[in-house]
N, CA, C and O atoms as a DFTB+ gen file, in Angstrom:
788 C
 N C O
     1  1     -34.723     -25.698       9.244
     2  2     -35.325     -25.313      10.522
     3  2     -35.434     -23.794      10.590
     4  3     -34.477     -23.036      10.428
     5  1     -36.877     -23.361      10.881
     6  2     -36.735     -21.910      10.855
     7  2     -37.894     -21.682      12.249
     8  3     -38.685     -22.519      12.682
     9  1     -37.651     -20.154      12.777
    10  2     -38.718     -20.060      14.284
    11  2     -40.029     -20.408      13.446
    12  3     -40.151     -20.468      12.223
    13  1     -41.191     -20.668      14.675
    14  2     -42.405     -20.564      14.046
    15  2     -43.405     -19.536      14.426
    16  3     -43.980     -18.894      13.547
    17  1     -43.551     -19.417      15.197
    18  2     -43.828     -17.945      15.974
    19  2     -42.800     -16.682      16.145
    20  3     -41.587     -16.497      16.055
    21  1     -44.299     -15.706      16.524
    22  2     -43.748     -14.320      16.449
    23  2     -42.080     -14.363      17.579
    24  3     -41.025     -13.728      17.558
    25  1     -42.604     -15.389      18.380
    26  2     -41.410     -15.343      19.754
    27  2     -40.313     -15.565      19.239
    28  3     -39.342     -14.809      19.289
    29  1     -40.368     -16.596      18.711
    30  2     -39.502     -17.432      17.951
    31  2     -38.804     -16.680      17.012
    32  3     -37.659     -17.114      16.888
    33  1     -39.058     -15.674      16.266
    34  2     -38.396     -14.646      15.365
    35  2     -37.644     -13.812      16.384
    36  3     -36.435     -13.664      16.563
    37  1     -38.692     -13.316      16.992
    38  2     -37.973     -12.280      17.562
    39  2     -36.639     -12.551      18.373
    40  3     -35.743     -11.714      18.480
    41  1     -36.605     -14.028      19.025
    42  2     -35.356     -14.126      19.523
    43  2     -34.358     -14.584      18.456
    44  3     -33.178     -14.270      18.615
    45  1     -34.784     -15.424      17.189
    46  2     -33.451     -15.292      16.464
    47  2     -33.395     -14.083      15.904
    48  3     -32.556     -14.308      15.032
    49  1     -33.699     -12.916      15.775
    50  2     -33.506     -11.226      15.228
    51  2     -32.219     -11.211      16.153
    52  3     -31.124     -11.354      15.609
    53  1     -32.306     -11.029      17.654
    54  2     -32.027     -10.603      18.711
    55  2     -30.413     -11.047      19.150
    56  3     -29.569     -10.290      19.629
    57  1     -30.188     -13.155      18.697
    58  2     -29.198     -13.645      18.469
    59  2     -27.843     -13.319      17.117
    60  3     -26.630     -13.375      16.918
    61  1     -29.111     -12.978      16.504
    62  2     -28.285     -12.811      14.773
    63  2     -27.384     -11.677      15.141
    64  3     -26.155     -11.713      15.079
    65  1     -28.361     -10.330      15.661
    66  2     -27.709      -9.229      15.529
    67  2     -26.568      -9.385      16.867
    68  3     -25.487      -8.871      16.580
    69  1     -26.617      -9.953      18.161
    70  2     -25.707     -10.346      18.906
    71  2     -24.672     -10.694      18.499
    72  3     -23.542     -10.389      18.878
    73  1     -25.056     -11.461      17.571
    74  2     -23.731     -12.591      17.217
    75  2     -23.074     -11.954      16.151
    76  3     -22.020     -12.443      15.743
    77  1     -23.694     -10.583      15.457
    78  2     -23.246     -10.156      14.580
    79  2     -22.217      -9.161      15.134
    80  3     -21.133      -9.011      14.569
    81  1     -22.475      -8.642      15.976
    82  2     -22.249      -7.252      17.084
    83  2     -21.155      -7.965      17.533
    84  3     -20.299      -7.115      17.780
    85  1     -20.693      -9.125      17.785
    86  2     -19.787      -9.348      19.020
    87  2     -18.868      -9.710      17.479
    88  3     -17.716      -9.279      17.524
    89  1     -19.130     -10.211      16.570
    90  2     -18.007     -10.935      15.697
    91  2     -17.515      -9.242      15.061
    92  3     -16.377      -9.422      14.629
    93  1     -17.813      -8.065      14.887
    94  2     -18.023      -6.958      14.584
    95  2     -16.930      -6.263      15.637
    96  3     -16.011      -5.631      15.116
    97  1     -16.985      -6.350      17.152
    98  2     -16.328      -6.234      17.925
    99  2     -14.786      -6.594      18.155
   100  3     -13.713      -6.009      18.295
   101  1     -15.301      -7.912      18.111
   102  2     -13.664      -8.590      18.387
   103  2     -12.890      -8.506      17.048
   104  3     -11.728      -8.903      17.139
   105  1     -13.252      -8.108      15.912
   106  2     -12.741      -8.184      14.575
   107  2     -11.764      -7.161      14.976
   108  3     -10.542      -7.284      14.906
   109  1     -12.696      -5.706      15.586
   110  2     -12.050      -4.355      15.604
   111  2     -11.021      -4.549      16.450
   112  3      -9.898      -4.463      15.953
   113  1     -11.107      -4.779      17.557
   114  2     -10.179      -4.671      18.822
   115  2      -8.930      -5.506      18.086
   116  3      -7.841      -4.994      17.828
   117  1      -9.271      -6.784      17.821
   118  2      -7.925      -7.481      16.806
   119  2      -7.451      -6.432      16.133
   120  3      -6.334      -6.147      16.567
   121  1      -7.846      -5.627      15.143
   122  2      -7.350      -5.160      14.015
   123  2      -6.550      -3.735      14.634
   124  3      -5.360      -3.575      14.363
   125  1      -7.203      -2.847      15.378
   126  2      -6.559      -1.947      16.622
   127  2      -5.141      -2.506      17.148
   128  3      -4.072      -1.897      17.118
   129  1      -5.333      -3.553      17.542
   130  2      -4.500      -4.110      18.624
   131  2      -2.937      -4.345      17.371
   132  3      -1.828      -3.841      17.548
   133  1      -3.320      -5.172      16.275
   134  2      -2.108      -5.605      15.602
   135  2      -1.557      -4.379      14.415
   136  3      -0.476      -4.345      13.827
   137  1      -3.171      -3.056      14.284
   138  2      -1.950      -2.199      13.423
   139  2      -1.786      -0.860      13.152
   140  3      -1.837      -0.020      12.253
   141  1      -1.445      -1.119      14.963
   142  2      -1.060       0.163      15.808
   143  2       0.428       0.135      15.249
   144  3       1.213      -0.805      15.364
   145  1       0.710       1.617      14.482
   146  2       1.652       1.789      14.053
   147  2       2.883       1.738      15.227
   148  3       2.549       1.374      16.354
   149  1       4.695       2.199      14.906
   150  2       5.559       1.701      15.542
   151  2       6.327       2.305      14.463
   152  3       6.319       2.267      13.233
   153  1       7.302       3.143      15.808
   154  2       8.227       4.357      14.800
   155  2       9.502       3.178      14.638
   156  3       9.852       2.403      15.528
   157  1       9.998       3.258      13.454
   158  2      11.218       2.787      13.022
   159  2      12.456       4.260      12.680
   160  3      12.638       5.129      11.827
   161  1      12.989       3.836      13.829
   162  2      13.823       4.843      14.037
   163  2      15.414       3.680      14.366
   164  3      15.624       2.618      14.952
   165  1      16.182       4.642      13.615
   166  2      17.378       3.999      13.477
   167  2      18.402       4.490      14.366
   168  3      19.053       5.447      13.947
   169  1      18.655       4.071      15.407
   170  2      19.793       4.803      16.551
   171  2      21.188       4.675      15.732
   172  3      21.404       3.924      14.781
   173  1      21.812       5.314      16.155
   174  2      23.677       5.345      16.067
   175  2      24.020       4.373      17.199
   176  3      23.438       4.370      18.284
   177  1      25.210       3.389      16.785
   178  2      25.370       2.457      18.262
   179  2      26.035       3.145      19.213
   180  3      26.162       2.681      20.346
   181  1      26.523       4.305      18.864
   182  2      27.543       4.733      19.926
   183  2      27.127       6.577      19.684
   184  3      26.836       7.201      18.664
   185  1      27.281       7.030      21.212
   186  2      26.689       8.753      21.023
   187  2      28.507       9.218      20.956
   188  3      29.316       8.292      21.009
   189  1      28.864      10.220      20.875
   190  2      30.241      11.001      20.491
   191  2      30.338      12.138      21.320
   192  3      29.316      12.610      21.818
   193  1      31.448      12.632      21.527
   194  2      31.504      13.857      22.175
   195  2      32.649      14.261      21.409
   196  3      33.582      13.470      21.277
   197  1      32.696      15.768      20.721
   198  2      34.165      16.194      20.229
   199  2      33.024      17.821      19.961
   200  3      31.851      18.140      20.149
   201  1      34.209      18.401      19.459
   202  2      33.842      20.057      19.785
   203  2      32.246      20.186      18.522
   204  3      31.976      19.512      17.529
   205  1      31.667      21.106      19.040
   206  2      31.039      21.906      17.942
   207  2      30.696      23.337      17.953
   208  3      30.331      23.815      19.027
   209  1      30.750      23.950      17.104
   210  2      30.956      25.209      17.294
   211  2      32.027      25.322      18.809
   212  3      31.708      26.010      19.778
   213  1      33.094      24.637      18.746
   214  2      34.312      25.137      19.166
   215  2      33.764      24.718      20.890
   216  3      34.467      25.259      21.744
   217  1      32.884      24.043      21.309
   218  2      32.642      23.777      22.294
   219  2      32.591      22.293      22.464
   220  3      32.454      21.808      21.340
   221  1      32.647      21.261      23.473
   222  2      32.589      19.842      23.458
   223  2      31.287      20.105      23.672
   224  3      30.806      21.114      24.187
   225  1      30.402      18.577      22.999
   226  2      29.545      18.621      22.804
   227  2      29.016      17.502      22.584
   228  3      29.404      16.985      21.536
   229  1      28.073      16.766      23.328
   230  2      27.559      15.294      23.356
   231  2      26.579      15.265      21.867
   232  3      25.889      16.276      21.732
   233  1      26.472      14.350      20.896
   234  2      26.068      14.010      19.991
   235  2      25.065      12.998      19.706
   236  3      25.731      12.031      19.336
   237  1      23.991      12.719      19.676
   238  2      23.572      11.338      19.167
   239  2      22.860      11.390      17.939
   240  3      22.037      12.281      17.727
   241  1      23.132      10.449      17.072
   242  2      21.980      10.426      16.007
   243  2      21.028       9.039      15.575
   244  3      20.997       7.824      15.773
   245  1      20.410       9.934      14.970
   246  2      19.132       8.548      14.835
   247  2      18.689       8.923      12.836
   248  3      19.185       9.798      12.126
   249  1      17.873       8.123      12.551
   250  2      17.295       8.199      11.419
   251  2      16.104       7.388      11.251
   252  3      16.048       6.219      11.632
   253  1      14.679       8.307      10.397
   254  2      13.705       7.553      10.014
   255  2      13.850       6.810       9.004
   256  3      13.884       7.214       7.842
   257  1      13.972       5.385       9.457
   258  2      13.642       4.348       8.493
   259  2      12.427       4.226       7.566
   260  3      12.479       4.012       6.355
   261  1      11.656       4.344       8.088
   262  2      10.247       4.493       7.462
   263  2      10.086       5.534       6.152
   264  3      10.615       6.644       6.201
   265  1       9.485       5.194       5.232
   266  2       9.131       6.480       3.830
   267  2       8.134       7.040       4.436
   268  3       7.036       6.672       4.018
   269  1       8.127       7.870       5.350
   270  2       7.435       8.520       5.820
   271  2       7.573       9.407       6.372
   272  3       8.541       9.229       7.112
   273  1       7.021      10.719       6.541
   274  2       7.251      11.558       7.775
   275  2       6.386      11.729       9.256
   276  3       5.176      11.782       9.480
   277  1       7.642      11.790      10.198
   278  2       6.826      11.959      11.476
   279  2       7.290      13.665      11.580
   280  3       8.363      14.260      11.470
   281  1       5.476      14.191      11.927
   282  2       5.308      15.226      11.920
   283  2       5.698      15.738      13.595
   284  3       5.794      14.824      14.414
   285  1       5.921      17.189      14.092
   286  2       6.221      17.787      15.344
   287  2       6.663      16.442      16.405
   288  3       6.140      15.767      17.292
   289  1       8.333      16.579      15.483
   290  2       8.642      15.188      16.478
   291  2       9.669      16.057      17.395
   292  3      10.391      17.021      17.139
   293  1       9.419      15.286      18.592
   294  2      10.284      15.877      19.977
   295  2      11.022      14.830      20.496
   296  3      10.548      13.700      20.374
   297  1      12.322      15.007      21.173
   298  2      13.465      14.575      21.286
   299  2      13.788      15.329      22.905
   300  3      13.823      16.471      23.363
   301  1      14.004      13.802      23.451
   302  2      14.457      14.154      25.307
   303  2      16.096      13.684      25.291
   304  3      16.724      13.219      24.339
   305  1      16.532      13.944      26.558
   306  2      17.609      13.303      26.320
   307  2      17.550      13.321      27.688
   308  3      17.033      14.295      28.235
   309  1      18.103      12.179      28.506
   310  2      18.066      11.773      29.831
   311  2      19.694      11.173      30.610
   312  3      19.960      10.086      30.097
   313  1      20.267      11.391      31.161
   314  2      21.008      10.702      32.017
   315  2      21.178       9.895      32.985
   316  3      20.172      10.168      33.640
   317  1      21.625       9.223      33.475
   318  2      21.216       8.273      34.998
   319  2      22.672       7.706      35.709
   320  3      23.460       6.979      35.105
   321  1      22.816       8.060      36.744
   322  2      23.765       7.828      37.401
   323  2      23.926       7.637      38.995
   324  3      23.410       8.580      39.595
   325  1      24.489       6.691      39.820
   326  2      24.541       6.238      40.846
   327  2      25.374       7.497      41.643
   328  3      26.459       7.824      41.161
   329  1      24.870       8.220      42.882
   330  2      24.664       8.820      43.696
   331  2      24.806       8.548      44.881
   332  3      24.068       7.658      45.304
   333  1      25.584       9.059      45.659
   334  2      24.937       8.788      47.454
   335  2      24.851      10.247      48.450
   336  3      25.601      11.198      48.672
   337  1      23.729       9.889      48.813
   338  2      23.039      11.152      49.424
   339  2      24.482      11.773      50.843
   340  3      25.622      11.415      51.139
   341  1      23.544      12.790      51.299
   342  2      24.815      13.255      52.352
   343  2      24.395      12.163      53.749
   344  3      25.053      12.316      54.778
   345  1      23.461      11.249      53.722
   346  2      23.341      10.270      54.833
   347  2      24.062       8.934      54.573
   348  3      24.172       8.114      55.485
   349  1      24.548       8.705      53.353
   350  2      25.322       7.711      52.980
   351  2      24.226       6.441      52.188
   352  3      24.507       5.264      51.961
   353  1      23.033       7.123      51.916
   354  2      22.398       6.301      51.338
   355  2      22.690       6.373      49.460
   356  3      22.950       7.424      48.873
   357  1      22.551       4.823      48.690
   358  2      23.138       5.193      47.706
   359  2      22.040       4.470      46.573
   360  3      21.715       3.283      46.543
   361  1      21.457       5.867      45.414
   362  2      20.207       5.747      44.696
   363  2      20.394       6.053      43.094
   364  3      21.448       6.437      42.587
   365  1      19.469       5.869      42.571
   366  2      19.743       5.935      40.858
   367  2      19.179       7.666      40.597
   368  3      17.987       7.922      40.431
   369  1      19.852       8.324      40.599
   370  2      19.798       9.934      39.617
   371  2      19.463       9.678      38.444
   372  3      19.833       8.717      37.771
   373  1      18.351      10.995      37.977
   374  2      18.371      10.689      36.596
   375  2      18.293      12.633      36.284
   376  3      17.814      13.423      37.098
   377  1      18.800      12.959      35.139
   378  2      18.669      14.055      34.856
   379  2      18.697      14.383      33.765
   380  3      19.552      13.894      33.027
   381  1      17.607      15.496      33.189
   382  2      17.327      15.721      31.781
   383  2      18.593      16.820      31.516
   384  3      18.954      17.783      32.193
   385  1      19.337      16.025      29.691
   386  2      20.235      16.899      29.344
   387  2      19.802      17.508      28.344
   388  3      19.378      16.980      27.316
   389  1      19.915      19.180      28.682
   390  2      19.693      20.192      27.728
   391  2      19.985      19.913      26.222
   392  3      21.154      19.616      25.979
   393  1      19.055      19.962      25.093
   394  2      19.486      19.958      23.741
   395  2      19.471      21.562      23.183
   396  3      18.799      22.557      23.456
   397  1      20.836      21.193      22.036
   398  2      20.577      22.462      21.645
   399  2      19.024      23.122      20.687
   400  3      18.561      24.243      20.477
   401  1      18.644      21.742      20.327
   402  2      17.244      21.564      19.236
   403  2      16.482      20.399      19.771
   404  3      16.943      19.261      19.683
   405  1      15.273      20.663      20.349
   406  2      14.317      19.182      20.966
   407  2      13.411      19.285      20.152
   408  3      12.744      18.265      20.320
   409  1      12.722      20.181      18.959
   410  2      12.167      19.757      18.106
   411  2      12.013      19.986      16.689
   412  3      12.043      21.066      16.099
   413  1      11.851      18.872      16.242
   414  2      11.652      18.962      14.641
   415  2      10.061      19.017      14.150
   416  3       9.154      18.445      14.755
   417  1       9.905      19.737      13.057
   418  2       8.887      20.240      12.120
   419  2       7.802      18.615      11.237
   420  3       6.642      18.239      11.071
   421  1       9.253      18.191      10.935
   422  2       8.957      17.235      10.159
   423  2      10.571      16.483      10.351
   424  3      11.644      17.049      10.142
   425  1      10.363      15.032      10.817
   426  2      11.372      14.109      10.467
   427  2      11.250      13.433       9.623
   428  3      10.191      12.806       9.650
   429  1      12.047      13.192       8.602
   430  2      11.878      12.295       6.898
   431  2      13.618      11.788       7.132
   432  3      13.916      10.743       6.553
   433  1      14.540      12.363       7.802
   434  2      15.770      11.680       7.088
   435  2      16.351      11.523       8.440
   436  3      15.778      10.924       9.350
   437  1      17.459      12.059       8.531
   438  2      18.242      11.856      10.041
   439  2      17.885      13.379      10.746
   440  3      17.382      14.468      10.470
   441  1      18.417      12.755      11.669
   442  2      18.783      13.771      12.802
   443  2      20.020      14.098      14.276
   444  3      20.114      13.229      15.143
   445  1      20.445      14.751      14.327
   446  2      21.267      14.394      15.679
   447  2      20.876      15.771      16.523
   448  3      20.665      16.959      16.281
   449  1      20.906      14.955      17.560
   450  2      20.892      15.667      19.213
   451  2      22.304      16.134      19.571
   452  3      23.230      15.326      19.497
   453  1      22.533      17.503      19.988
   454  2      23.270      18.125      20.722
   455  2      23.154      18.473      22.017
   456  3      22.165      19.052      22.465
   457  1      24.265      18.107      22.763
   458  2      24.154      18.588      24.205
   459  2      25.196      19.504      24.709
   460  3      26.223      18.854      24.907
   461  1      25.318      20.542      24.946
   462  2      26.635      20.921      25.164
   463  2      27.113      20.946      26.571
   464  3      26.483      21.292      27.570
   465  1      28.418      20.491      26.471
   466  2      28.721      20.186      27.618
   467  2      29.925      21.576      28.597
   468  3      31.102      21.697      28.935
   469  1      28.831      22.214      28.658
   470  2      29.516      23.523      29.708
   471  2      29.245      23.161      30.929
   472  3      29.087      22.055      31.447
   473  1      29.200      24.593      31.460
   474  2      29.257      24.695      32.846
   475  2      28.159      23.552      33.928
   476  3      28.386      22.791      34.869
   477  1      26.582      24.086      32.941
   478  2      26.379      23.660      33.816
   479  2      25.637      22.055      33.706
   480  3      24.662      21.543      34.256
   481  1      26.526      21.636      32.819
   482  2      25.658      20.229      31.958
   483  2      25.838      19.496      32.777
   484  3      26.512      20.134      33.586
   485  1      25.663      18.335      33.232
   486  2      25.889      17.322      34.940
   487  2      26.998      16.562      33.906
   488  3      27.609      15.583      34.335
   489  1      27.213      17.007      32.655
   490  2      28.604      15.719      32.315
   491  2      29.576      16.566      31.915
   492  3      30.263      16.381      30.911
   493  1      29.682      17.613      32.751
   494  2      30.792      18.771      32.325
   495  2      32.385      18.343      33.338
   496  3      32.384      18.167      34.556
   497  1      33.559      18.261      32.471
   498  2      34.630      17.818      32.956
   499  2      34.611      16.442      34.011
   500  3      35.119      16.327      35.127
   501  1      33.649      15.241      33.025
   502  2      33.661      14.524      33.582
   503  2      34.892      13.397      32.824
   504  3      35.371      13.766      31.752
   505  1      35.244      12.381      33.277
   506  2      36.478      11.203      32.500
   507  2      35.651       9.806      31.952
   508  3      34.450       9.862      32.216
   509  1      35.960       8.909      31.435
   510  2      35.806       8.073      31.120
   511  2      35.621       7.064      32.473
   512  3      34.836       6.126      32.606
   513  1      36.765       7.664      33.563
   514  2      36.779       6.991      34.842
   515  2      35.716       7.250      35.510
   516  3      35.115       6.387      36.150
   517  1      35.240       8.889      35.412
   518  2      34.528       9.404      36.159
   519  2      32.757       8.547      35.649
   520  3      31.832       8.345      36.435
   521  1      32.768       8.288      34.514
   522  2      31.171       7.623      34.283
   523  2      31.453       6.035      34.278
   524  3      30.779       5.013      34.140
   525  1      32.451       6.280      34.444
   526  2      32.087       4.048      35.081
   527  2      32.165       4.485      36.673
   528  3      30.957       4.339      36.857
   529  1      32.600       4.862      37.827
   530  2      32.356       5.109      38.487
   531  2      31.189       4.961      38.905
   532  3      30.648       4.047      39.527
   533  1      30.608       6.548      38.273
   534  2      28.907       6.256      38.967
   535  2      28.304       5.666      37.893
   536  3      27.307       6.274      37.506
   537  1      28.633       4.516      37.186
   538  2      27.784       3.813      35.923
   539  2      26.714       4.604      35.197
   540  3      25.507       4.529      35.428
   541  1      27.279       5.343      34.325
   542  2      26.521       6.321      33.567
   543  2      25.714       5.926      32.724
   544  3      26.242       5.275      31.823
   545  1      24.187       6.113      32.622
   546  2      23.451       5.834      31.166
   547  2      22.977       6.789      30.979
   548  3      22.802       7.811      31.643
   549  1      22.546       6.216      29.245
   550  2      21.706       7.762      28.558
   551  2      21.063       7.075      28.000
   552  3      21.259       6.063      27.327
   553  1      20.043       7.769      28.346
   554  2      18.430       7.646      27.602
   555  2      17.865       8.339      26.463
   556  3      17.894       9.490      26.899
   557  1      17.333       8.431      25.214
   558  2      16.907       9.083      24.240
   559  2      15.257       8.871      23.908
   560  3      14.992       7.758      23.455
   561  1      14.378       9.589      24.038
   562  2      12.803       9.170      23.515
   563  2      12.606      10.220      22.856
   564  3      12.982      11.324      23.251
   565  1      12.088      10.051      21.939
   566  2      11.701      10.183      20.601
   567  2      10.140       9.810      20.937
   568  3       9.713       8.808      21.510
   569  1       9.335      11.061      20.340
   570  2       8.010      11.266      19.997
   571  2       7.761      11.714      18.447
   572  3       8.578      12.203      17.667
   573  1       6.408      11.405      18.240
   574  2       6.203      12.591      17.334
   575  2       4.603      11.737      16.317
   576  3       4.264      10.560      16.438
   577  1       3.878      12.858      15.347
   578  2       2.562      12.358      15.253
   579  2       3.569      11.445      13.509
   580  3       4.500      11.903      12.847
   581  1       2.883      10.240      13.367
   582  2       2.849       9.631      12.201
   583  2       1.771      10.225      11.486
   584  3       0.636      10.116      11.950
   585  1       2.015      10.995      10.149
   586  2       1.195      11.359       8.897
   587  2       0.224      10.608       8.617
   588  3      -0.968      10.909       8.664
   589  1       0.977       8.990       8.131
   590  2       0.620       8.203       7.222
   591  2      -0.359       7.373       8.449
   592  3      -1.426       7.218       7.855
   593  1      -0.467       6.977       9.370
   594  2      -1.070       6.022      10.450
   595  2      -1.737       7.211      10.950
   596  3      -2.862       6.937      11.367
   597  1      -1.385       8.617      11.066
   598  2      -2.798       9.932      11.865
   599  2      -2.846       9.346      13.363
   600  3      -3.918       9.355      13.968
   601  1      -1.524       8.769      14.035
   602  2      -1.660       8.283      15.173
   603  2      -0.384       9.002      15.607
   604  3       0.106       9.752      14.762
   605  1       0.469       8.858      17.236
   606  2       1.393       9.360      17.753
   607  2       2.056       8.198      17.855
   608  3       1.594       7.081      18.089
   609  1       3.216       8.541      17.657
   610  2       4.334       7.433      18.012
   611  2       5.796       7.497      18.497
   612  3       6.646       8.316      18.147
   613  1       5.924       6.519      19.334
   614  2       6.989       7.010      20.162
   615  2       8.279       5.540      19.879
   616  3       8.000       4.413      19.470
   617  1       9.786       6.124      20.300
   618  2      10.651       5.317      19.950
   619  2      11.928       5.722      21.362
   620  3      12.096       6.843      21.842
   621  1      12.497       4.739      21.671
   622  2      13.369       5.410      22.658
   623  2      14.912       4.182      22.276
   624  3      15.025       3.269      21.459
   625  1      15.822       4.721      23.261
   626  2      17.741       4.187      23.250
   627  2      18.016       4.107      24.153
   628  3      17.859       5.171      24.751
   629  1      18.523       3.128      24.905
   630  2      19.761       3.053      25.779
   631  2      20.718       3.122      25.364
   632  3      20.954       2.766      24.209
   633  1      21.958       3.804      26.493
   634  2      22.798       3.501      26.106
   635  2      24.015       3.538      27.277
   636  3      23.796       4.419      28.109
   637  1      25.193       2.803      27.506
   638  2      25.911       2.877      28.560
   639  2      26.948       3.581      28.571
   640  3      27.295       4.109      27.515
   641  1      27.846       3.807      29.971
   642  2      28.846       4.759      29.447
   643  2      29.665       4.148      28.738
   644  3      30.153       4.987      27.980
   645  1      30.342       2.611      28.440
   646  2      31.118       2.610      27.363
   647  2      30.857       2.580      26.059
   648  3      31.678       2.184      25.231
   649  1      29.639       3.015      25.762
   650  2      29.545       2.946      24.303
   651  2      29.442       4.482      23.565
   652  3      29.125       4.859      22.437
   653  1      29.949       5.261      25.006
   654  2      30.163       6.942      24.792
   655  2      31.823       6.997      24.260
   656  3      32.694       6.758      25.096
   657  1      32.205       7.319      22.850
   658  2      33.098       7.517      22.695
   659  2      33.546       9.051      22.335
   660  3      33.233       9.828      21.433
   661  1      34.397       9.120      23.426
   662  2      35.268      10.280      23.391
   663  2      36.463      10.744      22.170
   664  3      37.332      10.014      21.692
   665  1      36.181      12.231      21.843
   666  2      36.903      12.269      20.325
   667  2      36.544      11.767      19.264
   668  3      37.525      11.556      18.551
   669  1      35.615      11.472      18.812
   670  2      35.201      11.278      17.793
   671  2      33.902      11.792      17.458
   672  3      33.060      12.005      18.331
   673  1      33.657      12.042      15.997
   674  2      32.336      12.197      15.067
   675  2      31.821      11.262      14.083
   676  3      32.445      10.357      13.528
   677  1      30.668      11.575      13.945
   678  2      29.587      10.531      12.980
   679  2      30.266      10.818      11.394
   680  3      30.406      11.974      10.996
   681  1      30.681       9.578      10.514
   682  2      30.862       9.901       9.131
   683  2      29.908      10.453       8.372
   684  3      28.881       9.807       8.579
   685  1      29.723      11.256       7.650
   686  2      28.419      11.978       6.868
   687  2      28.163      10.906       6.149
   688  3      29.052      10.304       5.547
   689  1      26.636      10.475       6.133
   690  2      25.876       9.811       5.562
   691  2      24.906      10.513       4.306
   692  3      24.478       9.739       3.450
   693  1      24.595      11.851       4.214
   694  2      23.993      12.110       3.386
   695  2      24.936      12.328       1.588
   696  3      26.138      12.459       1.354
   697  1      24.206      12.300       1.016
   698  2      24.352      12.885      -0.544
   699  2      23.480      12.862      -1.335
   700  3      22.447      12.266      -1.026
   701  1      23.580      13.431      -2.487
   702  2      22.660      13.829      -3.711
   703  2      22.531      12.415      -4.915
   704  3      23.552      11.803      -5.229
   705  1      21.505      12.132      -5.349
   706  2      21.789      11.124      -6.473
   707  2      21.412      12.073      -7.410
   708  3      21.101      13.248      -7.212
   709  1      21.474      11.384      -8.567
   710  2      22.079      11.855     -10.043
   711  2      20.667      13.065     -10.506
   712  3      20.724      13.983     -11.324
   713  1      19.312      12.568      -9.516
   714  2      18.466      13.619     -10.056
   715  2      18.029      14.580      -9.016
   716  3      16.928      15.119      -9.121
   717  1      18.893      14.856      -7.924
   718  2      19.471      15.952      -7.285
   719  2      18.283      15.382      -6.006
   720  3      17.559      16.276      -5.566
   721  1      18.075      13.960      -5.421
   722  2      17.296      13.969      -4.335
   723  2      18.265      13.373      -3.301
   724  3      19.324      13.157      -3.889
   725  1      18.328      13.106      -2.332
   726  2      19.068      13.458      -0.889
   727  2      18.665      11.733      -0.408
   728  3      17.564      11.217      -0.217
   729  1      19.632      11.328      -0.346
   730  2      19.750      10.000      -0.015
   731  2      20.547       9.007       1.370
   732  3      21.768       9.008       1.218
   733  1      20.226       8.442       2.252
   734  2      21.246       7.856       3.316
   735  2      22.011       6.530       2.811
   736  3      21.551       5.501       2.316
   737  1      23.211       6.869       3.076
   738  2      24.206       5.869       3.157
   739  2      24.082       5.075       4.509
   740  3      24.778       5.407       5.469
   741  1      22.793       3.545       4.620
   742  2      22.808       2.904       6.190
   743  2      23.994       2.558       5.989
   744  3      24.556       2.728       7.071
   745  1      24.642       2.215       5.333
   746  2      25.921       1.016       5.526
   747  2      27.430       1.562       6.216
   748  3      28.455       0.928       6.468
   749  1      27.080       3.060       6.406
   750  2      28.130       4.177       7.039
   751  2      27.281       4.732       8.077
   752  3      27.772       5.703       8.654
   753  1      26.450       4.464       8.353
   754  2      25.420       4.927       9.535
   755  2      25.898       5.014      10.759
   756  3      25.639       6.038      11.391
   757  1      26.666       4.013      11.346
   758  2      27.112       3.737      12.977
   759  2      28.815       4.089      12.531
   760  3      29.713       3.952      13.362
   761  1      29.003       4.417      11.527
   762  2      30.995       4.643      11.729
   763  2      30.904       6.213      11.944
   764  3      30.048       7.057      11.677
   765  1      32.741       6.251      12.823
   766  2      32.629       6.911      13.535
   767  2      34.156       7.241      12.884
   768  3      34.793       6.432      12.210
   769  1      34.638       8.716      13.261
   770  2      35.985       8.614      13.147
   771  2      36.251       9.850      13.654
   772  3      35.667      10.923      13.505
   773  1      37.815       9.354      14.656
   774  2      38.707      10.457      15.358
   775  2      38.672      11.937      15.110
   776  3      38.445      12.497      14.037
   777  1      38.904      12.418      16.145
   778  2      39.094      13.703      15.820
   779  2      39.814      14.277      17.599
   780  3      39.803      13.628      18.645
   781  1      40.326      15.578      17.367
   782  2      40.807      16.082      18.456
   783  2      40.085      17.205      19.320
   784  3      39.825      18.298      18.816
   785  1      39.753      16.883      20.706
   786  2      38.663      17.530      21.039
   787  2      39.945      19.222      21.285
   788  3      39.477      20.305      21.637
């Protein structure tokens, strides 16, 4: 079966390329939709506080999983805590905590966030009592452009106040293999060990 007239062509031209256009369409939007990249970023289960450079100092670390680098990646760090105003009304606070470094050049391996906790940090001479109290969380987001995908990608952490452990630091995960390249130990990734603030 084929048109027989000029009409007749011209509307299957008109269908073909329709039908070509829309299968052309929905192919893309599928293919957009399922491979939109997605930062694999490896949190620490627990953030630390113990001195650095001779000061206490909130800690978290993360690591790119991915063989890849994320280029001008930036790093927030957030707090949130229950409040009641001077009318007795009682609301969720949230407040950005100062890092000593919010951005990196290039992320390829780990990284950790510093916060120091002086004067005027909102978690300065606070207790363990004092952040269950006002139920303390911390927030971490993570930006930054993917190389390999030429897209932006973002990754974020919760985390509560008991999984803030006091006195302690992250075990070093890095070392050298035998032809002098720089390697992570995941399997020591989340251990943690004592120390005296």
């Amino acid at each position: 079966m084929h048109p027989q007239t000029h009409y007749g062509h011209l509307i299957a031209t008109v269908e073909l390329f329709t039908g070509i256009f829309s299968m052309l369409l929905m192919t893309g939007l599928i293919f957009a939709r399922f491979s939109r990249p997605n930062a694999r970023l490896l949190f620490a289960n627990n953030p630390v506080i113990s001195n650095h450079e001779g000061t206490p100092t909130l800690m978290v670390r993360f690591a790119n999983e991915r063989h890849n680098v994320i280029g001008n990646a930036g790093a927030r760090l957030w707090m949130f805590r229950n409040v009641v105003t001077a009318e007795g009304h009682a609301f969720r606070k949230f407040s950005e905590l100062p890092l000593l470094r919010n951005e990196s050049p290039a992320l390829a391996l780990t990284w950790t966030l510093y916060h120091v906790l002086d004067e005027e940090s909102p978690l300065h001479g606070l207790t363990t009592e004092d952040l269950d109290a006002s139920d303390v969380s911390l927030m971490v987001v993570i930006s930054g452009y993917d190389v390999v995908a030429a897209q932006t990608v973002h990754a974020r952490k919760s985390y509560q106040h008991p999984d803030i452990r006091f006195g302690h630091r992250y075990v070093d995960i890095l070392s050298r293999s035998d032809d002098g390249r720089l390697r992570i130990d995941y399997g020591r990734f989340h251990h943690t060990f004592e120390v005296k603030l």
